[in-house]
C-alpha positions as CSV (number, residue, x, y, z in Angstrom):
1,X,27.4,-0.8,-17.5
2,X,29.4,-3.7,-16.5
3,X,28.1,-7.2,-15.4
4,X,26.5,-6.2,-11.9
5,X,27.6,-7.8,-8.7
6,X,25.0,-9.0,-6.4
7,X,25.0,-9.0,-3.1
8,X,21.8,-10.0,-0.1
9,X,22.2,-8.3,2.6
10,X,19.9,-8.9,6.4
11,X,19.6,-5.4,6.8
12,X,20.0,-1.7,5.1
13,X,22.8,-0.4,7.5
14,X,25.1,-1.2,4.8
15,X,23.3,0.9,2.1
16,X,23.7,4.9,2.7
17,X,20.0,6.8,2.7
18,X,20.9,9.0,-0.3
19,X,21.9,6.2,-2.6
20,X,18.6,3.8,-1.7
21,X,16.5,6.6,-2.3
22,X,18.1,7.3,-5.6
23,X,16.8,4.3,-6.6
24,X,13.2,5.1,-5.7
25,X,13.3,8.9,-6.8
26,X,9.7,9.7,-7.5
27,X,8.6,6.5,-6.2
28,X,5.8,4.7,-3.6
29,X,7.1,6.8,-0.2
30,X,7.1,3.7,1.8
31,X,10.0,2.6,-0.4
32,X,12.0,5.2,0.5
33,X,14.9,4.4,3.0
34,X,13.3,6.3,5.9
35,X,10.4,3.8,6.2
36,X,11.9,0.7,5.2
37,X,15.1,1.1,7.2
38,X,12.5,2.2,10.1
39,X,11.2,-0.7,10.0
40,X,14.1,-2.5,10.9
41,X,15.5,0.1,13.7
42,X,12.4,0.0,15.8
43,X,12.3,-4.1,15.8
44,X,8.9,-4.3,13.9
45,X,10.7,-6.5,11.5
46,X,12.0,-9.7,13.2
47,X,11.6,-13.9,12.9
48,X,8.9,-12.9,15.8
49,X,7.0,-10.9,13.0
50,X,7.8,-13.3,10.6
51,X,9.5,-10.9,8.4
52,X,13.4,-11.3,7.9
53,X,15.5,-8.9,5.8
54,X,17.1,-10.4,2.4
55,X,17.3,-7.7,0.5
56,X,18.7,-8.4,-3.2
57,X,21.0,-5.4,-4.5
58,X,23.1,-5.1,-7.6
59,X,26.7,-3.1,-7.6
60,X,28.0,-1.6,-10.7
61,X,31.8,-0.8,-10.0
62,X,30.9,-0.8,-6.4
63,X,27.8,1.7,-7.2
64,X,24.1,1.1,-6.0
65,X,22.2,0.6,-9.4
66,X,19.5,-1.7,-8.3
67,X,17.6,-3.6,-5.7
68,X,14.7,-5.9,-4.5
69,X,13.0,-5.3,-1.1
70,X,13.3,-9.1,-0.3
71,X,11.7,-10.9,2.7
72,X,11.9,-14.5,4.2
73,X,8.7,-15.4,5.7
74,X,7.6,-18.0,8.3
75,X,3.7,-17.2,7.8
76,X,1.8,-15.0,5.5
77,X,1.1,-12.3,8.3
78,X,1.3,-8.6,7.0
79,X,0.9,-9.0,3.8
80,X,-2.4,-8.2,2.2
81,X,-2.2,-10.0,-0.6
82,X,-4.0,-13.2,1.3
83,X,-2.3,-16.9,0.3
84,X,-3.7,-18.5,3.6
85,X,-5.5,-21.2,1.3
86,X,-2.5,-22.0,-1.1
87,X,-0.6,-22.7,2.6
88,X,-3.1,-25.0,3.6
89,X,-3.1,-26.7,0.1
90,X,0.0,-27.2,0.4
91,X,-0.1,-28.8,3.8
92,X,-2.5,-31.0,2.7
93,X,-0.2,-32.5,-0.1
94,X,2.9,-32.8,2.1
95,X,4.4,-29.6,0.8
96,X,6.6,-26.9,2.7
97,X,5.4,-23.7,2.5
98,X,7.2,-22.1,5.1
99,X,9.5,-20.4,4.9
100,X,8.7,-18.7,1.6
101,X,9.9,-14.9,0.1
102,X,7.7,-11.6,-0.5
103,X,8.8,-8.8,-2.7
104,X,6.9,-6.3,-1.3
105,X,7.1,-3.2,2.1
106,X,6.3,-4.9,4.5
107,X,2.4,-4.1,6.6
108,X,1.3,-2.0,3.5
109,X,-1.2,-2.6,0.6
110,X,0.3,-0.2,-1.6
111,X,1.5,-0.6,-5.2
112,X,5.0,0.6,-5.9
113,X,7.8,-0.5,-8.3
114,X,9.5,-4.0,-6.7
115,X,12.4,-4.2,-9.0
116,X,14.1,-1.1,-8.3
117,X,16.6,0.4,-10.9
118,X,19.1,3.8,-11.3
119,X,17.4,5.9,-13.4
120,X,21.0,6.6,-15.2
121,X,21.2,3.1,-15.7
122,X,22.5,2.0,-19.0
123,X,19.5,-0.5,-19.8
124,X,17.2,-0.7,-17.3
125,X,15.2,-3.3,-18.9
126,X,17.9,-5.8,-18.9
127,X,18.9,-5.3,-15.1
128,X,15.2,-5.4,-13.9
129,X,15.5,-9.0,-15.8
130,X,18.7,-9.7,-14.2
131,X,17.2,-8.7,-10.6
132,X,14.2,-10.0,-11.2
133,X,16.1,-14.0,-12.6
134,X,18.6,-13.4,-9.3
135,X,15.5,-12.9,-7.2
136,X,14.1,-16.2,-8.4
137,X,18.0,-18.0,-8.3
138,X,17.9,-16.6,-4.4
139,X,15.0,-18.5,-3.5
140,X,16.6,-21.6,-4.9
141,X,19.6,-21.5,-2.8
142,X,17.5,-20.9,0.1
143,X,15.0,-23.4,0.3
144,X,12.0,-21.2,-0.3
145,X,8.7,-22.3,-1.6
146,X,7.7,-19.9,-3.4
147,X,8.3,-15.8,-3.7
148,X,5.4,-13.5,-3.7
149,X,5.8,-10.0,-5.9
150,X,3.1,-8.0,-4.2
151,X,1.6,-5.0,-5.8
152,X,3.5,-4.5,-8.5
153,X,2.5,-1.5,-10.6
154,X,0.4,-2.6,-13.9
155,X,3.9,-1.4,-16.3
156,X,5.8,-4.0,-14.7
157,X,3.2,-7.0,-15.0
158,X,5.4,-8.0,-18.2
159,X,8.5,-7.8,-16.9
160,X,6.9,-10.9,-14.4
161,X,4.9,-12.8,-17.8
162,X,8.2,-13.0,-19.7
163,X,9.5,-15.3,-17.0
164,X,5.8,-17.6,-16.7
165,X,5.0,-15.6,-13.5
166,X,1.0,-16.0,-13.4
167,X,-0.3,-12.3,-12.1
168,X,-2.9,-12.2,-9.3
169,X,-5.5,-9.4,-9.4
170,X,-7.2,-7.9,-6.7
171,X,-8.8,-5.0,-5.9
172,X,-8.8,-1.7,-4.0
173,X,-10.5,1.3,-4.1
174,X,-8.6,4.5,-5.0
175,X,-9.9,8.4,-5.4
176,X,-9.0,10.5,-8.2
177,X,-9.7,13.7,-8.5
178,X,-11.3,13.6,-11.8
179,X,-14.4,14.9,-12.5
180,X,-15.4,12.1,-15.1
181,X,-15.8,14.6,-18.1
182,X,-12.3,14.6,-20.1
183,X,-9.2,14.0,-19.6
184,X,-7.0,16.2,-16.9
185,X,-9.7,18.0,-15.7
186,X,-10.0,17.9,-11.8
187,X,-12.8,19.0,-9.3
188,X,-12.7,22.9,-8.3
189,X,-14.2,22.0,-5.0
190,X,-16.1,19.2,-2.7
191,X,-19.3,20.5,-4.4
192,X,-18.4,19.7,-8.1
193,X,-17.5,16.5,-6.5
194,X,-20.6,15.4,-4.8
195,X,-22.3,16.6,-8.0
196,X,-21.2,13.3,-9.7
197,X,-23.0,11.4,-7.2
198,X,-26.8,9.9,-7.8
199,X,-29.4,12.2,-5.7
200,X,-29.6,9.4,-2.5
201,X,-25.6,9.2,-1.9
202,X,-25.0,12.8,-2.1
203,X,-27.4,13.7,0.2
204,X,-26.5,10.9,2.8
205,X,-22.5,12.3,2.5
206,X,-24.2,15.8,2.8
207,X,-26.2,15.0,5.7
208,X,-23.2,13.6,7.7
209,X,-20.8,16.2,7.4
210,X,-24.1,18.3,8.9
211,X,-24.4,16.2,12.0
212,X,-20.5,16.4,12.8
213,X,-20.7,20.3,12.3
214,X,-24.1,20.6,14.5
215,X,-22.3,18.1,17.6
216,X,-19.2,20.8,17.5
217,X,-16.8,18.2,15.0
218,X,-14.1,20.1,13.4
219,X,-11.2,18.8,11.7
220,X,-7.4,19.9,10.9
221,X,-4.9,18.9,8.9
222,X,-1.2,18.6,10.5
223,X,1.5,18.1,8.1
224,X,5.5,17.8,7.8
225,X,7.2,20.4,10.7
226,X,4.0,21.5,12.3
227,X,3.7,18.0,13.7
228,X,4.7,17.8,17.1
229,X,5.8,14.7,18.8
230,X,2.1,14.9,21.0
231,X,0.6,14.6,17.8
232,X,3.3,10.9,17.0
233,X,1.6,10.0,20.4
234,X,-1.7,10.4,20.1
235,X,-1.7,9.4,16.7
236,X,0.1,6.2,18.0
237,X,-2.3,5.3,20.4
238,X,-5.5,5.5,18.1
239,X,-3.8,3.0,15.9
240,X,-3.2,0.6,19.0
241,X,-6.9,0.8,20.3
242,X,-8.2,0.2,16.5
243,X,-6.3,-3.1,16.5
244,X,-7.3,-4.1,20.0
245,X,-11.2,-3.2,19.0
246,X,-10.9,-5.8,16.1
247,X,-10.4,-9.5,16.7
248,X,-8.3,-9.7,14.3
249,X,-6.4,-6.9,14.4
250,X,-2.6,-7.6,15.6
251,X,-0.1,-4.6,16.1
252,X,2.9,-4.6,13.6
253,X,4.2,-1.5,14.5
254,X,5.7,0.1,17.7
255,X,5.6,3.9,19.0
256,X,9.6,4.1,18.0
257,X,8.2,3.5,14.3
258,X,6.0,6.0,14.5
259,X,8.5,8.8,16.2
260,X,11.2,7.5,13.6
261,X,9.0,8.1,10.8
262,X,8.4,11.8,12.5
263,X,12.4,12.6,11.9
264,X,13.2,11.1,9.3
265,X,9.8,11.2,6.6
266,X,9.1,14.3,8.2
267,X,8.0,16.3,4.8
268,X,5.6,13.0,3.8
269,X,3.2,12.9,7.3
270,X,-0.1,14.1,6.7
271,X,-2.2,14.0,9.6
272,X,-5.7,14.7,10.1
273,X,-7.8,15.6,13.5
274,X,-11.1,15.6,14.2
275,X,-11.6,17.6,17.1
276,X,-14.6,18.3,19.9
277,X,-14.5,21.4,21.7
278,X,-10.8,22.1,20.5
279,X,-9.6,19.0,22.3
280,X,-9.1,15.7,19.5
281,X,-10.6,12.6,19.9
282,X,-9.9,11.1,16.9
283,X,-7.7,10.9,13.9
284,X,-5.8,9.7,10.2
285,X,-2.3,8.9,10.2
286,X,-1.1,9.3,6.2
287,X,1.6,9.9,4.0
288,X,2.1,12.2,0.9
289,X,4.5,12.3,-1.6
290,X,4.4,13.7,-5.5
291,X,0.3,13.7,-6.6
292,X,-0.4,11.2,-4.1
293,X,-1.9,10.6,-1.0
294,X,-1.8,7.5,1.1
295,X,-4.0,6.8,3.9
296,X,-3.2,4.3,6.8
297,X,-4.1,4.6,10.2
298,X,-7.4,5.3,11.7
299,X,-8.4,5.4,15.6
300,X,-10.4,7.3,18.1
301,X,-10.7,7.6,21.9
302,X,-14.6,8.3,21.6
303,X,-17.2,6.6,19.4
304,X,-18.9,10.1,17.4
305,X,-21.2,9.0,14.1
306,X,-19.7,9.9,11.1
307,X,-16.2,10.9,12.4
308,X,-14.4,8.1,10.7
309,X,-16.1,9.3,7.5
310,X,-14.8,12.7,8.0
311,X,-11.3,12.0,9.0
312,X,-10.5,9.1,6.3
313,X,-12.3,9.6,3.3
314,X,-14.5,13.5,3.2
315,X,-11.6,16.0,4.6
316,X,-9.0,14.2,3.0
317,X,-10.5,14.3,-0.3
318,X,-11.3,17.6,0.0
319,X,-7.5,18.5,0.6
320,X,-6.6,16.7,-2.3
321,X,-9.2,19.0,-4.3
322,X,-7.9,22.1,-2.8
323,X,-4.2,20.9,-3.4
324,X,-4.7,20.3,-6.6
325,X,-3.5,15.9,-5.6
326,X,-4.5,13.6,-8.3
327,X,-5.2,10.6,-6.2
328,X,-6.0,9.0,-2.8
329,X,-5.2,5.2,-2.1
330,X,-6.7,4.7,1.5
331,X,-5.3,1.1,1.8
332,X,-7.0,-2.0,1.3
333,X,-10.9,-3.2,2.0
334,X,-14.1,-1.1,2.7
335,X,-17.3,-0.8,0.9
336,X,-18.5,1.7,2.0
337,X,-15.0,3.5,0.3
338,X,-16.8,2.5,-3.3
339,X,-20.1,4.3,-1.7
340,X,-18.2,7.3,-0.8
341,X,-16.8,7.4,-4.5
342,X,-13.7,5.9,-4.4
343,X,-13.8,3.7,-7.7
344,X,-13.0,0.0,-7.8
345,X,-9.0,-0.1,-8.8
346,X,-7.7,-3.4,-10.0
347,X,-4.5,-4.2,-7.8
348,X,-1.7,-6.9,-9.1
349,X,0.9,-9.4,-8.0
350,X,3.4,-11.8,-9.2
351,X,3.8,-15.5,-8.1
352,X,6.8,-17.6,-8.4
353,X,6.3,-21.3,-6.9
354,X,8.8,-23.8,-6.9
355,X,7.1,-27.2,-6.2
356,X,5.0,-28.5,-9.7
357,X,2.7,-29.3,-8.4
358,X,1.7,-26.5,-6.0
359,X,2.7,-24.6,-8.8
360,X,-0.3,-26.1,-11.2
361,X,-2.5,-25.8,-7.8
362,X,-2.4,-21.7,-7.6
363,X,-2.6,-21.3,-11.6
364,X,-5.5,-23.2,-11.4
365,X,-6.7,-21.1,-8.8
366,X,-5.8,-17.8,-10.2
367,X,-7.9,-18.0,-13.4
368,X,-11.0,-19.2,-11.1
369,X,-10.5,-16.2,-9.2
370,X,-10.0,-14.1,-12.0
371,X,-13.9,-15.1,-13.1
372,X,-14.8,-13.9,-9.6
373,X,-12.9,-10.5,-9.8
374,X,-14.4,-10.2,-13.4
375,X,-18.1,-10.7,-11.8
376,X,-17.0,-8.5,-8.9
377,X,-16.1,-5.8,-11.3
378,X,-19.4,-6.0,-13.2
379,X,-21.8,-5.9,-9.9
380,X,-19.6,-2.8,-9.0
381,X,-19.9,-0.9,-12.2
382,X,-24.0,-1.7,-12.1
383,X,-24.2,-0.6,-8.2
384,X,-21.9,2.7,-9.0
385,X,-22.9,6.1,-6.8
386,X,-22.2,8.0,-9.6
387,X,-24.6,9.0,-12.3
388,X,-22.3,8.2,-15.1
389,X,-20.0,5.6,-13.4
390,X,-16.4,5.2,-15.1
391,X,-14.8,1.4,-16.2
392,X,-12.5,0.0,-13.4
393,X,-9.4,1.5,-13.1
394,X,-6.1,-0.2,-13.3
395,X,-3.6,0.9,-10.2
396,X,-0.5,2.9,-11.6
C-alpha cells in the first residue's frame, strides 16, 4: 500500500454502498451503509440534531481502504456515553466545549469497530494509527474541543492507549447464550436457561409468562421479507409514544428512517409482536446480523403487565436459543435486564481533549469513576440471579 490520501467528506453520497460495507464486512450492522447513510437521507442527522457529517476516509490509488464515522457536535445529545458534567466543567473554567467530535453511529449504544479498515489491507495496524493520528489532526484544524471514540470494542482499547487516550468504562447488560458450564456450550431451550436462575427469580419470570398466556398474550417474530410496510408503521409509532411517555425522551428518528431501513437492511430487521386477540398492541423493533442480536425500540398502544418483559427480553431470548445466536445486546440501562439474566458487560470509550487543562479535569475524573464501576461491579456479582453467577464480561 501506498501512502493513503485522506479525504472528509459531509455526507456518504460520494462513497458507493458496496465499497463502505466492504469495510465493515462482518461488522456492528448499524455501521453498515444502509443505516448510516439512512440516517442522513431521512434528515435525522442535521445542525438541528446536533449531529453533522465529517466523515474521515483514506484512498489507496483512488480505492476505499479505510474510514472513521466522524461527527461535529453542538451538544452531547444522542450519544449515550454521557459527558454532560465535563461540558459544564468546562463552562465553568471559560472553556469551549462546543462544538466537539464523536466517533461513534449516531442514537445507538452499541460497540462496534470505529477505525474501520480493508480487510486486504497491507498493514492494517499502521492505517488504523494513521486514521486514528488524522482523526485527532482533523479536530485541530477544526476548532474542536475534544473528540469522543464511543464504544469502541475492547481489541481496539490499545490502538487509543498508544496515543495517551484515557479509556472510559461503562456498562451494559448483554445475554449470551451460555449455560455457565464450559466453554461453547449453549442452552437447548428457555428451560435449561431459567435453570441457572436462584429458586425466587425463576419462578417470578415463570409466573409472568403465565399471566400474559392466561390474558390471551401471544407473541410473533417478523423478520427480513415477511415484514410488511404495516408492520414499519406500527412499529414506528410505538417508538414515538415511548418517547412522548418519558420526560425525557426526544425523537431522533423519523418514519422515512424507519421505512428506509425496511428496503435497504431488509435481511437485518427482527421484529417482535405481542399480540391480544390476533390484533398487536405492542412491540420490539431489532436488528440481527452474524451471532448477534440487537434490540432497540420498544412501545405499546395498551399498558398489559408483563408485555414489555415478553417482547424485549423472554421471547427474544428464547429465539436466540432456538437459533442457535450467541448473544443479545438490548441497548443501554435497565435493572431489571441484570434480574432477567442479562449479565453486567463492561462497555468502553476513548477520549481525546485538547485544552490541558480540561484534559487533566476528565482524567482525573475517569479514574474516580473507575472506583465506582469497580464497586458497581462487585454489588452486581454479590446480588446475581444466578446460582453460580459468572465474572463481568467485557463487550466484544
Amino acid at each position: 500500500m501506498t501512502s493513503p490520501t485522506f479525504e472528509i467528506l459531509d455526507s456518504l453520497a460520494s462513497v458507493a454502498a458496496q465499497e463502505w460495507n466492504r469495510l465493515v464486512s462482518d461488522g456492528s450492522p448499524f455501521l453498515e451503509y444502509g443505516f448510516l447513510r439512512g440516517l442522513e437521507v431521512t434528515d435525522c442527522l442535521s445542525p438541528q440534531s446536533g449531529w453533522t457529517t465529517s466523515i474521515l476516509v483514506a484512498r489507496d490509488e483512488g480505492d476505499l481502504v479505510g474510514a472513521v464515522p466522524l461527527y461535529r457536535k453542538n451538544n452531547s445529545a444522542g450519544e449515550f456515553v454521557f459527558d454532560w458534567s465535563w461540558a459544564e466543567a468546562a463552562m465553568r473554567a471559560g472553556i469551549s466545549y462546543y462544538p466537539k467530535g464523536v466517533v461513534a453511529v449516531p442514537f445507538s449504544p452499541v460497540t462496534g469497530t470505529r477505525i474501520l479498515t480493508a480487510e486486504d489491507c497491507e498493514n492494517r495496524p499502521r492505517l488504523a494509527r494513521s486514521l486514528l493520528e488524522k482523526t485527532l489532526d482533523v479536530a485541530d484544524e477544526l476548532g474542536l474541543s475534544s473528540v469522543h471514540f464511543n464504544f469502541i470494542p475492547t481489541g481496539e482499547r490499545a490502538l487509543y492507549e498508544e496515543v495517551g487516550l484515557p479509556i472510559r468504562q461503562g456498562i451494559q447488560y448483554h445475554w449470551r447464550n451460555s449455560d455457565g458450564t464450559e466453554e461453547n456450550s449453549t442452552y437447548r431451550d428457555f428451560d435449561e436457561f431459567l435453570a441457572r436462575f436462584r429458586s425466587k427469580r425463576r419462578s417470578n419470570i415463570r409466573r409472568e409468562r403465565r399471566k400474559l398466556a392466561e390474558n390471551g398474550v401471544t407473541t410473533r417474530i417478523v423478520r427480513g421479507d415477511a415484514i410488511t410496510t404495516t408492520d414499519i408503521r406500527r412499529i414506528f409509532g410505538y417508538y414515538v409514544d415511548t418517547v412522548r411517555k418519558h420526560f425525557y425522551g426526544r425523537q431522533y428518528l423519523s418514519e422515512e428512517f424507519f421505512h428506509h431501513l425496511h428496503k435497504n437492511l431488509t435481511q437485518r430487521l427482527h421484529l417482535v409482536f405481542c399480540e391480544l386477540d390476533g390484533e398487536p398492541f405492542a412491540g420490539t423493533f431489532n436488528l440481527f446480523k452474524g451471532d448477534r442480536l440487537y434490540g432497540r425500540y420498544w412501545g405499546c398502544e395498551r399498558d398489559i403487565n408483563y408485555a414489555h418483559f415478553e417482547a424485549c427480553i423472554y421471547r427474544p431470548v428464547q429465539w436466540c436459543i432456538e437459533q442457535g445466536v450467541g448473544a443479545f445486546e438490548p441497548g443501554a440501562g435497565g435493572d431489571h435486564k441484570f434480574d432477567r439474566g442479562f449479565e453486567p458487560t463492561l462497555t468502553y470509550s476513548a477520549h481525546y481533549v485538547r485544552n490541558p487543562r480540561l484534559r487533566r479535569a476528565v482524567s482525573k475524573f475517569l479514574r474516580q469513576e473507575r472506583r465506582h464501576i469497580d464497586s458497581q461491579l462487585d454489588e452486581l456479582h454479590d446480588d446475581s440471579p444466578f446460582k453460580s453467577p459468572t465474572a463481568p464480561r467485557r463487550s466484544s
